[in-house]
DOFI-594160 format. One line per 4 residues: for each residue x, y, z of C-alpha. Coordinates in nm, 3 decimals, decimal comma, always signed. Layout:
X Y Z; ... .
This chain:
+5,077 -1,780 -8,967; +5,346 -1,762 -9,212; +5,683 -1,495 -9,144; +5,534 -1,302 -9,461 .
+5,207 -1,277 -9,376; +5,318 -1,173 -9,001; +5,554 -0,910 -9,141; +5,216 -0,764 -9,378 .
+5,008 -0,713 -9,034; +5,267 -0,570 -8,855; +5,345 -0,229 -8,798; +5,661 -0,028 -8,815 .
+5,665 +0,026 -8,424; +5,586 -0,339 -8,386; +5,901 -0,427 -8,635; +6,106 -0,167 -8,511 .
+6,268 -0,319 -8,187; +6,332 -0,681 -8,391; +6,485 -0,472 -8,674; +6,725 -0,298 -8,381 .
+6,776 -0,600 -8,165; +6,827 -0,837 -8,501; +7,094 -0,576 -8,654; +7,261 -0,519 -8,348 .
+7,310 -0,893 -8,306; +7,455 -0,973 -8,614; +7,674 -0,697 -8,603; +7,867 -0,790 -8,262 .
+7,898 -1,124 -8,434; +8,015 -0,955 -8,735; +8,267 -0,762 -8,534; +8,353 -1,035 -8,315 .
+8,662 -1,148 -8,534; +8,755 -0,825 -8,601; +8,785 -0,754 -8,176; +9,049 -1,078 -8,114 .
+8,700 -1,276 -7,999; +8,624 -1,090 -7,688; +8,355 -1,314 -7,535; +8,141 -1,000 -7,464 .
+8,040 -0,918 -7,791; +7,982 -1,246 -7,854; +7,711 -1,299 -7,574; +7,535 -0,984 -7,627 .
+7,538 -1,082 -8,013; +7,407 -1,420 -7,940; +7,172 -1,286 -7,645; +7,042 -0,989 -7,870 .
+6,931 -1,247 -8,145; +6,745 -1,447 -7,880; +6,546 -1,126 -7,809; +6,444 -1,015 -8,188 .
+6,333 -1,372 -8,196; +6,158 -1,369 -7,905; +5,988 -0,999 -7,995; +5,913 -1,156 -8,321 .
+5,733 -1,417 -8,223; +5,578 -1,275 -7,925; +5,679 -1,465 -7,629; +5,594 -1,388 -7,291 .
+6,041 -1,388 -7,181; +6,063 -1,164 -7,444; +6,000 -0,855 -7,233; +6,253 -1,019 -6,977 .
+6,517 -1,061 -7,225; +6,479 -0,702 -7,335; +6,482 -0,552 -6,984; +6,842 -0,849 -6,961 .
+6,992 -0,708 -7,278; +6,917 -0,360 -7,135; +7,159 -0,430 -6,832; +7,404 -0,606 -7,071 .
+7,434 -0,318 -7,357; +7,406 -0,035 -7,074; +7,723 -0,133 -6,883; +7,901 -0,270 -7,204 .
+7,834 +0,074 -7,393; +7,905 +0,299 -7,043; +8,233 +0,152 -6,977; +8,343 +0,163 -7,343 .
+8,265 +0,552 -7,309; +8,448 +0,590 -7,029; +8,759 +0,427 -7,208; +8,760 +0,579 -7,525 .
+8,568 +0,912 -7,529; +8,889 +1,084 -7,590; +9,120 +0,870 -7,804; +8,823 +0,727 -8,044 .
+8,557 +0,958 -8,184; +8,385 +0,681 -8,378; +8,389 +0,466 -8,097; +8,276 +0,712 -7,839 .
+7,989 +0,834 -8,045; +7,894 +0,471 -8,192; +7,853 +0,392 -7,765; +7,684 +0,663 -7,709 .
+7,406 +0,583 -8,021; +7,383 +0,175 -7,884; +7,342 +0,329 -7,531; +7,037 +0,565 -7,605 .
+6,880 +0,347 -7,884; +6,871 +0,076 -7,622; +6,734 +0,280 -7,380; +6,464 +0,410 -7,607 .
+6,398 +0,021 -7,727; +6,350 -0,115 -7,383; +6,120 +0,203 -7,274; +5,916 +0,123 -7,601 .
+5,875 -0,252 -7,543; +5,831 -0,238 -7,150; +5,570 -0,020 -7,189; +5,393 -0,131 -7,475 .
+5,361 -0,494 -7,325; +5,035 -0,612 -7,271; +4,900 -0,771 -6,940; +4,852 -1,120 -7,075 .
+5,231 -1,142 -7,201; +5,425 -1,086 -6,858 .
């Protein structure tokens, strides 16, 4: 099946979490320069690719990598808070957006798994 026909059959829900986990990817590796090359954002750019890829094409470690990236963007996005809440608005509210978004991703893909693809 070819990526356009794929992307016909699919739904927005389905294409939602690759659209999220795609953008969010390319932006930490967009911003990666721009942060003196903190290895971080690297990773979870790099790691977050692997995972729209994975959604994309439906593998069965797709579900793992989400519930991995979950970890990864939870404690990267807390911390981040907890540093500049106070001193960076845009930050602070940018951390809080990546935090619930991922939250809401990883509900939506965890539980809309099916039983063949664990």
């Amino acid at each position: 099946m070819s990526f356009g026909s794929k992307l016909k059959t699919a739904n927005i829900r389905a294409l939602a979490p690759i659209a999220f986990y795609g953008v969010i990817g390319v932006l930490f590796l967009v911003l990666l320069p721009l942060a003196n090359f903190p290895p971080h954002i690297g990773l979870t750019g790099i790691l977050s690719l692997i995972t729209a890829y994975g959604l994309f094409k439906k593998r069965f470690w797709a579900v793992w990598l989400v519930v991995a990236v979950f970890f990864v963007a939870t404690t990267f996005s807390l911390y981040t808070l907890a540093y500049v809440i106070f001193s960076d608005w845009i930050v602070g509210i940018s951390m809080m957006v990546y935090a619930v978004l991922t939250w809401a991703f990883t509900a939506y893909v965890v539980l809309k798994r099916k039983p063949s693809e664990t």
